[in-house]
MIMAR-396606 format. One record per residue (C-alpha): x, y, z; residue number from 1. Coordinates in Angstrom, 2 decimals. Each point is the difference from the previous one (the first is absolute). Example, Ala and Ser with C-alpha at 12.3 -4.5 7.8 and 13.67 -1.06 7.14 Angstrom:
BEGIN
      xx      yy      zz num
   12.30   -4.50    7.80   1
    1.37    3.44   -0.66   2
***
This chain:
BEGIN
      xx      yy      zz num
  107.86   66.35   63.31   1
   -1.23    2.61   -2.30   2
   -0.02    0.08   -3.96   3
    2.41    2.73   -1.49   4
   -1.80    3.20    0.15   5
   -2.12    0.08   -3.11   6
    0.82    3.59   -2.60   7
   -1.44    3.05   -0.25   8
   -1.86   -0.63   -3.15   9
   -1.33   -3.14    1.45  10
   -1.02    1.64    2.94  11
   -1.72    2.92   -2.29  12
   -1.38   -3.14   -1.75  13
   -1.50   -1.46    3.84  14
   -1.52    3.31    0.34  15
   -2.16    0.55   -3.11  16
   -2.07   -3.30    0.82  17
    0.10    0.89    3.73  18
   -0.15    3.72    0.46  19
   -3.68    0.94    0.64  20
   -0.28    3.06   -2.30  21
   -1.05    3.44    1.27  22
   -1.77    2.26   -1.95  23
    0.28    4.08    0.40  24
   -2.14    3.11   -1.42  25
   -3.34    0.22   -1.39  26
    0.77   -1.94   -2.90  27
    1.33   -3.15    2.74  28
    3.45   -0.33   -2.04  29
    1.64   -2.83    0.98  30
    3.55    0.73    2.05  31
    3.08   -1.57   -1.50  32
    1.89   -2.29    1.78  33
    2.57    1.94    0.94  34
   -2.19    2.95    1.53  35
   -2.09   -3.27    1.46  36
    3.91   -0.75    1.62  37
    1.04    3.58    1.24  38
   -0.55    2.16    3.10  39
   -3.93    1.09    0.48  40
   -0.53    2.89    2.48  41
   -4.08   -0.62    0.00  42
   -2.00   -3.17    0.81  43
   -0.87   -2.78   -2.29  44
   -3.72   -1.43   -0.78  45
    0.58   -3.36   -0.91  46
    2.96   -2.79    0.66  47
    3.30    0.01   -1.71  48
   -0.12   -3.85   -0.65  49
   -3.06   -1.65   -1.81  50
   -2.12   -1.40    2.65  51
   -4.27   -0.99    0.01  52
    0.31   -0.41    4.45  53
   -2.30    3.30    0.44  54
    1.86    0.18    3.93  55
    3.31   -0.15   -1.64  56
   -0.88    2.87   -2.59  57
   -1.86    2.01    2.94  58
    3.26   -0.53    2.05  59
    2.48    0.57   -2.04  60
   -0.62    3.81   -0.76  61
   -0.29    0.38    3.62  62
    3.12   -1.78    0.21  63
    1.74    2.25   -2.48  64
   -1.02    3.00    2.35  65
    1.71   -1.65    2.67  66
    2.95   -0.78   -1.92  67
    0.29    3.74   -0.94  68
   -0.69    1.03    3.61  69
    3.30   -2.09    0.72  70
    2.08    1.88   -1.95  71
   -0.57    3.20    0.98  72
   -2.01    1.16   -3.32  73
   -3.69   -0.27    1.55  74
   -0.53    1.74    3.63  75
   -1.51   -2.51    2.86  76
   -0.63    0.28    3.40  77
    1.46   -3.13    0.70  78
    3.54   -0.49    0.49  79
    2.18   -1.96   -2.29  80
    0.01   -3.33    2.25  81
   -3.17   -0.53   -0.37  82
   -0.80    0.67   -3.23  83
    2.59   -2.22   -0.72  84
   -1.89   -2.75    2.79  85
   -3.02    0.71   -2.34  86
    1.41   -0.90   -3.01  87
    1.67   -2.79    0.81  88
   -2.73   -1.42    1.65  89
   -2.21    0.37   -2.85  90
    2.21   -2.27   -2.41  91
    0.42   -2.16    2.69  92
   -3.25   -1.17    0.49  93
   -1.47    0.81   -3.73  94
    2.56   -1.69   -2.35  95
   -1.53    1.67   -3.11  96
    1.23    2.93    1.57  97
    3.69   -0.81   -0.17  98
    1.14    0.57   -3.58  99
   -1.97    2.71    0.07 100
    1.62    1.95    2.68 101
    3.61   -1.15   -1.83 102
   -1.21    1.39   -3.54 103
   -1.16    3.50    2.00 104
    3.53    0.16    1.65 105
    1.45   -0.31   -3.05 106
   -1.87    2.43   -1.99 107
    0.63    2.56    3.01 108
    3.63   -0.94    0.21 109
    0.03    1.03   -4.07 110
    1.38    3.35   -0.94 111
   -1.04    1.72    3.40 112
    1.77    3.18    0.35 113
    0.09    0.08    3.67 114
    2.91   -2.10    1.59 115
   -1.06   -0.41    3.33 116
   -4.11   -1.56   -1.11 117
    2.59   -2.14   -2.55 118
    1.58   -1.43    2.46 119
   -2.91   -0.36    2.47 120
   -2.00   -1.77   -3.03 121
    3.54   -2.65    0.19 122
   -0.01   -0.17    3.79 123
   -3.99   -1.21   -0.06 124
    0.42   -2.67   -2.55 125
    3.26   -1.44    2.15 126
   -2.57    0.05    2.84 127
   -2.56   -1.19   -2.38 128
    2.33   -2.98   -0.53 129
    0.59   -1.09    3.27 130
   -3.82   -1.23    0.43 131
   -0.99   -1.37   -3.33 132
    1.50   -0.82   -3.66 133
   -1.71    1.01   -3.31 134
   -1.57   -2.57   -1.92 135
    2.34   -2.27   -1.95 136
   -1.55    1.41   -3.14 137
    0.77    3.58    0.76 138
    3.12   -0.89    2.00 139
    2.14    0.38   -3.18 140
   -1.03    3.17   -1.03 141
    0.60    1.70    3.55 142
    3.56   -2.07   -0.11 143
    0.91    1.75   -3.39 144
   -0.72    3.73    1.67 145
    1.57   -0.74    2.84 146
    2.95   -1.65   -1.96 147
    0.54    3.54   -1.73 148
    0.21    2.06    2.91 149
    3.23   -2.13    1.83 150
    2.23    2.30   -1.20 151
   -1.90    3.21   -1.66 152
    0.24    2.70    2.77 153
    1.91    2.32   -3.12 154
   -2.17   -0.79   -1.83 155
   -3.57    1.42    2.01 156
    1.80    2.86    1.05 157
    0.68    1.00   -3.65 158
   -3.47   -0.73   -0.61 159
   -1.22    1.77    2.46 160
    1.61    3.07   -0.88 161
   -1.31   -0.58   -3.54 162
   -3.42   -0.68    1.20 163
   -0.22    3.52    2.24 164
    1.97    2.11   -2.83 165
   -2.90   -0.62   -2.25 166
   -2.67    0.17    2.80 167
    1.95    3.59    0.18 168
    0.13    1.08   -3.11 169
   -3.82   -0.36   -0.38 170
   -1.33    1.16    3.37 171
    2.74    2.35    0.65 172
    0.64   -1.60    3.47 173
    2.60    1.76    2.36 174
    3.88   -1.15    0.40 175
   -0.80   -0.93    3.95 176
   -2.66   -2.10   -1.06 177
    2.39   -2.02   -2.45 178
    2.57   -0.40    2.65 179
   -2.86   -1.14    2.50 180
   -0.90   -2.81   -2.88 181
    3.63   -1.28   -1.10 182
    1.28    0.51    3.63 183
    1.12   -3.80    1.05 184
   -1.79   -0.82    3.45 185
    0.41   -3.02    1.40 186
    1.52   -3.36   -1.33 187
    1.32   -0.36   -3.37 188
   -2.63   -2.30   -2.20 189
    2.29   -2.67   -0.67 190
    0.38   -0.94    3.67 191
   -3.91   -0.66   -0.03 192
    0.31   -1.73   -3.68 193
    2.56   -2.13    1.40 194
   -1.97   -0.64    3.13 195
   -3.00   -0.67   -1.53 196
    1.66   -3.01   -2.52 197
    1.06   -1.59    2.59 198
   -3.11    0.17    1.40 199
   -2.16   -0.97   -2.81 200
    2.14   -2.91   -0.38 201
   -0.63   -1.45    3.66 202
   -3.32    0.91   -0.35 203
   -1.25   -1.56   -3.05 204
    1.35   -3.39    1.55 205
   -0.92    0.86    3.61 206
   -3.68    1.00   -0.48 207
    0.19    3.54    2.27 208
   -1.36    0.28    3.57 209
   -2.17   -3.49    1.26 210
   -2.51   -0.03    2.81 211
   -2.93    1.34    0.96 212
    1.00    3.43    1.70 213
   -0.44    2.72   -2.40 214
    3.35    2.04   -0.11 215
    1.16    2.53    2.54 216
    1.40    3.50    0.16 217
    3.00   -1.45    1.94 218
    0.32   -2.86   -3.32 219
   -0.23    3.38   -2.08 220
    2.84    1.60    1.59 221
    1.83   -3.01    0.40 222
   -0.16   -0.64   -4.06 223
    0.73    3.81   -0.52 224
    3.35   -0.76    1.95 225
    1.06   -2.69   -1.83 226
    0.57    2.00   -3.02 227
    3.20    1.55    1.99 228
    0.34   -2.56    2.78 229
   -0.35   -3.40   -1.60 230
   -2.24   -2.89    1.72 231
    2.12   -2.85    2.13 232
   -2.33   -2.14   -2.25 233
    0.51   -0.22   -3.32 234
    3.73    1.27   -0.41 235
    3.30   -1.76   -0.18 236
    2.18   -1.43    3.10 237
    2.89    3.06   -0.68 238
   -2.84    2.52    0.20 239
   -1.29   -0.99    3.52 240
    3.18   -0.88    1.15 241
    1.21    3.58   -0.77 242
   -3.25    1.60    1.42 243
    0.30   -1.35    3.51 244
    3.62    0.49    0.13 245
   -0.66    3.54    2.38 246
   -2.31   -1.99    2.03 247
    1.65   -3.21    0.34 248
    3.78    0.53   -1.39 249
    1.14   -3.12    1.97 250
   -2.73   -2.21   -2.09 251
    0.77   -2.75   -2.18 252
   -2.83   -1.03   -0.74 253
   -3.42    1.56   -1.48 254
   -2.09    2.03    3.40 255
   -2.88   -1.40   -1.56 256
    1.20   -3.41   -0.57 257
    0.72   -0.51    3.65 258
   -2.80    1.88    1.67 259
   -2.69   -1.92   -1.76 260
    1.70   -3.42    0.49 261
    0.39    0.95    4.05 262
   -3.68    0.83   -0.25 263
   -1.28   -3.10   -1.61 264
    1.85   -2.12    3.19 265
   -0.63    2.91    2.62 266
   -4.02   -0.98   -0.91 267
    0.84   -3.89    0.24 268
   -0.20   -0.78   -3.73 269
    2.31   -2.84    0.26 270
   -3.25   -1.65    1.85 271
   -2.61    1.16   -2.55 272
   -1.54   -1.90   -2.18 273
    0.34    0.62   -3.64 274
    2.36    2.78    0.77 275
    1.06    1.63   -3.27 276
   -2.49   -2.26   -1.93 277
   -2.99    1.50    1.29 278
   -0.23    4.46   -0.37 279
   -0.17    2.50    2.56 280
   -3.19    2.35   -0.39 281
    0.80    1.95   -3.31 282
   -0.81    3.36    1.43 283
    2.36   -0.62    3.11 284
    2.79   -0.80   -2.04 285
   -1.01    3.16   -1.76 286
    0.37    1.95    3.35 287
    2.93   -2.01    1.15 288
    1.44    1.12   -3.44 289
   -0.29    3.41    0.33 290
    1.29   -0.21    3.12 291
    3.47   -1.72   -0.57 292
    0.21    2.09   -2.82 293
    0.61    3.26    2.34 294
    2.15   -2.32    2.03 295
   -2.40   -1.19    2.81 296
   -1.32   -3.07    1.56 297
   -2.96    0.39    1.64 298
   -0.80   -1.46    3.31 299
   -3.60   -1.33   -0.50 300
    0.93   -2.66   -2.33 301
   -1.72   -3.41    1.32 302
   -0.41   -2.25   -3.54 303
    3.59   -1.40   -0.79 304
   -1.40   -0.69   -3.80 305
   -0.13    4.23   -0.25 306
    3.89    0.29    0.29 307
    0.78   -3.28   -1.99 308
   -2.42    0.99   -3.03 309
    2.02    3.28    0.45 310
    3.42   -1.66   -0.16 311
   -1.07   -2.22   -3.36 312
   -1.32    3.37   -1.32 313
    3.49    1.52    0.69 314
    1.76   -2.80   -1.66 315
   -2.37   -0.84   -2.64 316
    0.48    4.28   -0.91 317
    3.42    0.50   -0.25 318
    1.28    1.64   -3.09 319
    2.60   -2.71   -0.67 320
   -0.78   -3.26    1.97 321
    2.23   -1.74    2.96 322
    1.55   -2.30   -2.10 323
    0.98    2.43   -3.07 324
   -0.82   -0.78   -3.46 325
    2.85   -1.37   -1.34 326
    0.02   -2.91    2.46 327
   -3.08   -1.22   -0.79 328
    0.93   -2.63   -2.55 329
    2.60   -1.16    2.29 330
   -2.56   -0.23    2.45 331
   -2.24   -2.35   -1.71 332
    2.63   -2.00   -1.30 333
    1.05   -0.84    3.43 334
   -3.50   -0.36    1.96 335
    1.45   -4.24    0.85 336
    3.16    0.89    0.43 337
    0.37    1.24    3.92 338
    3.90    1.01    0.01 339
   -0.51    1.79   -3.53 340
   -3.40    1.76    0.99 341
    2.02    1.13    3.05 342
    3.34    0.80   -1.88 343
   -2.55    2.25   -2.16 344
   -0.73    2.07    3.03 345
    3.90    0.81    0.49 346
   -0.06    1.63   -3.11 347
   -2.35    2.34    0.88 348
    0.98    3.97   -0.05 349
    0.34    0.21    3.95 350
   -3.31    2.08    0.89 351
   -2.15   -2.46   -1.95 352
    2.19   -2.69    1.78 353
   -1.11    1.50    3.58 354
   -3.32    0.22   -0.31 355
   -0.73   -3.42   -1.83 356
    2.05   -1.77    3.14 357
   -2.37    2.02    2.24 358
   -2.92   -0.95   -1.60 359
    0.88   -3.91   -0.24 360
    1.60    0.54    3.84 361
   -3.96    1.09    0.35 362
   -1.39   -2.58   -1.76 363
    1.62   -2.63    1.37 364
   -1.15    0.47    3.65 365
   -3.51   -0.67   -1.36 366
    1.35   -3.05   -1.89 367
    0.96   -1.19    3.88 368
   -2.51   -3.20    0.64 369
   -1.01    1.84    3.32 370
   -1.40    2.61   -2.02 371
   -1.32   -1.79   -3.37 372
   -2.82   -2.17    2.25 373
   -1.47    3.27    1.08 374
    0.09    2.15   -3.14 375
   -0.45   -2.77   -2.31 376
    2.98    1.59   -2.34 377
    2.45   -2.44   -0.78 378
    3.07    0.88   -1.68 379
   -1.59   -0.87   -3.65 380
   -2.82    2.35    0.88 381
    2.11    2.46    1.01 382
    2.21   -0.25   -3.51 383
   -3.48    0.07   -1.72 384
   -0.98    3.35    1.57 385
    3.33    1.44    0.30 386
    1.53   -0.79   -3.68 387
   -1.98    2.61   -2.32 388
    1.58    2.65    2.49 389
    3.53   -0.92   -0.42 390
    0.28   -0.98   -3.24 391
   -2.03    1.49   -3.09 392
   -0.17   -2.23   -3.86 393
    0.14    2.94   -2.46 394
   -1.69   -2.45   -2.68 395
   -3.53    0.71   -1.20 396
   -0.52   -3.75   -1.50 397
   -2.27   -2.17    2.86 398
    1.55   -3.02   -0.41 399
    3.63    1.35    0.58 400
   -1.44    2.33    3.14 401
   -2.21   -3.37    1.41 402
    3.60   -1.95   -0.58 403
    2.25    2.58    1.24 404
   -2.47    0.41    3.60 405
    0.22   -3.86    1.15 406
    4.21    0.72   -0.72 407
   -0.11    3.43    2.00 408
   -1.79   -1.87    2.91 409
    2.07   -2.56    0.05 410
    2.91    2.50   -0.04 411
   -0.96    1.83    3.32 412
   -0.93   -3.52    1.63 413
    3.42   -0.36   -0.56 414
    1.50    2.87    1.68 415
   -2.82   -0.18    3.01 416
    1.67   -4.16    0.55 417
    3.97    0.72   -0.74 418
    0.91    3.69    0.16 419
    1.73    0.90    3.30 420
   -1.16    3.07    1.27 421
    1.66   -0.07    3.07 422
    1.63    3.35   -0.12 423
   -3.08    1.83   -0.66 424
   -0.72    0.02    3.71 425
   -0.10    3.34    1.29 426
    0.76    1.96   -3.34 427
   -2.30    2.75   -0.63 428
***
């Protein structure tokens, strides 16, 4: 979890020891913050953030090029997809790079006059945020300026008028060209502020995009429509539930859920060994991600660890775990107890009910003897790997969290042994 967005005047406070100062004229007068934080039309000549890595400081006014070329305000031959692929895959693989391209989205996010580059500077630093987190020591300040733009889309188009009325009144611009500027094109901002602290906050735990592939167009345009179309990773049961209701109306359980559990027994999994312990290749379940994501399985799949690490992913993601928050303690109070660990699943809101019984109904035919002597996964092993996916400790002091995961595990083992899942059989 993230600290409470820190205030304006401690963020103003961040950026005087951050900010890299630019200089302008003859005379090399230093720019004041705020100019340093607003809307620049030409190019820059040295980094925004204090930095002695000569790559980063070479890279980072090309970057800033690129960044403009995004949104419209620099012209490029190359099309929007792949200047985003560029820019993503700079900070990917150059992690100096990263706050960098965050403070330049910012400062061309500030007082810009023209809606649609505004809210194509937003849309890049959602995609932005689907590959890699700021640092933790700038992750506060971004936090705070995202945190002010939730609910300000009254508030930018009043300043937007302001901006171009006095950009009128001293260049004596036309009234089409105002209407051009203050004209709202696409979404509002607050649907990408709201987007993007969300993101941020899986992110900063998460870690971004892992592997060794650099990232794609298709991952581009897959993060783009997640701003509108959220992820089946990463949001709550209701949300996917509601999603794949056209598709699968008759469904009560999650499409994704179900598909990736058939897949990890369609590949033999039951008879691997390690299975769930030991992780599919990292840039398969990338691809395999993607892929479920847009509401496909594809047929190549041969490694039954790809579509279990995918499955632990889903679980391990979702915005509100299996067993909801305020069971927990009545969770862990209960991890000896079998009939009160399983009277605790009763209680469960119904959807979180389903797919916990279809998990342990999964589960438990890799408990099954027959199957444990191949995969070497005995039911303890698979409450060790399963537990930080079902249930999540919310406190930050170790010896509570090392406590509270032997009580967890012990928890599931009990469900896996005692709960009767019986009438799972053939729900989907």
């Amino acid at each position: 979890t993230l600290r409470k967005p820190i205030s304006q005047s401690s963020m103003a406070d961040w950026a005087s020891k951050n900010l890299n100062m630019h200089t302008q004229g003859i005379f090399r007068r230093r720019i004041s913050i705020s100019n340093m934080l607003s809307w620049n039309g030409g190019s820059i000549k040295k980094p925004m953030l204090i930095t002695s890595n000569r790559t980063i400081k070479k890279e980072a006014c090309e970057m800033f090029k690129l960044v403009q070329s995004y949104m419209g305000d620099r012209q490029t031959r190359m099309d929007r997809n792949h200047v985003a692929l560029v820019t993503v895959t700079k900070c990917w693989s150059m992690q100096g790079l990263r706050d960098e391209l965050y403070i330049q989205l910012i400062r061309q996010t500030t007082d810009n006059t023209c809606y649609r580059s505004l809210a194509w500077g937003w849309e890049l630093m959602a995609i932005s945020l689907a590959f890699f987190s700021p640092s933790p020591k700038f992750q506060s300040y971004l936090e705070g300026y995202i945190y002010r733009h939730l609910d300000s889309d009254e508030n930018i188009a009043q300043r937007i008028k302001e901006l171009v009325d006095l950009k009128t009144k001293k260049n004596s611009k036309s009234r089409k060209k105002r209407k051009q500027n203050t004209e709202d094109e696409g979404l509002p901002i607050s649907t990408y502020a709201r987007y993007c602290y969300r993101k941020l906050q899986k992110v900063a735990v998460t870690g971004g995009k892992k592997g060794l592939r650099k990232p794609t167009v298709e991952e581009i345009t897959h993060a783009r429509n997640a701003i509108l179309t959220p992820s089946l990773f990463g949001s709550s049961l209701e949300e996917i539930m509601l999603r794949q209701h056209d598709m699968y109306p008759g469904n009560k359980l999650p499409w994704v859920q179900t598909q990736l559990s058939q897949q990890v027994l369609a590949l033999g999994g039951e008879q691997t060994e390690g299975i769930f312990r030991i992780p599919g290749d990292i840039d398969e379940v990338n691809a395999l991600k993607l892929q479920v994501d847009q509401w496909r399985i594809p047929s190549g799949l041969s490694d039954p660890n790809v579509p279990a690490s995918l499955l632990k992913l889903w679980y391990r993601e979702l915005e509100e775990p299996v067993i909801p928050q305020q069971f927990y303690k009545e969770c862990i109070s209960n991890y000896e107890n079998p009939d009160a660990a399983v009277a605790v699943v009763q209680l469960l809101p119904e959807l979180n009910r389903l797919v916990l019984c279809y998990l342990i109904h999964f589960l438990q035919i890799f408990a099954q003897p027959s199957n444990v002597g191949r995969t070497k996964m005995d039911v303890n092993n698979l409450a060790m790997v399963m537990a930080p996916n079902c249930l999540r400790c919310q406190s930050d002091d170790p010896r509570v969290i090392f406590e509270n995961t032997r009580k967890e595990m012990s928890f599931l083992r009990m469900l896996i042994v005692h709960l009767d899942t019986s009438f799972i059989k053939g729900l989907v």
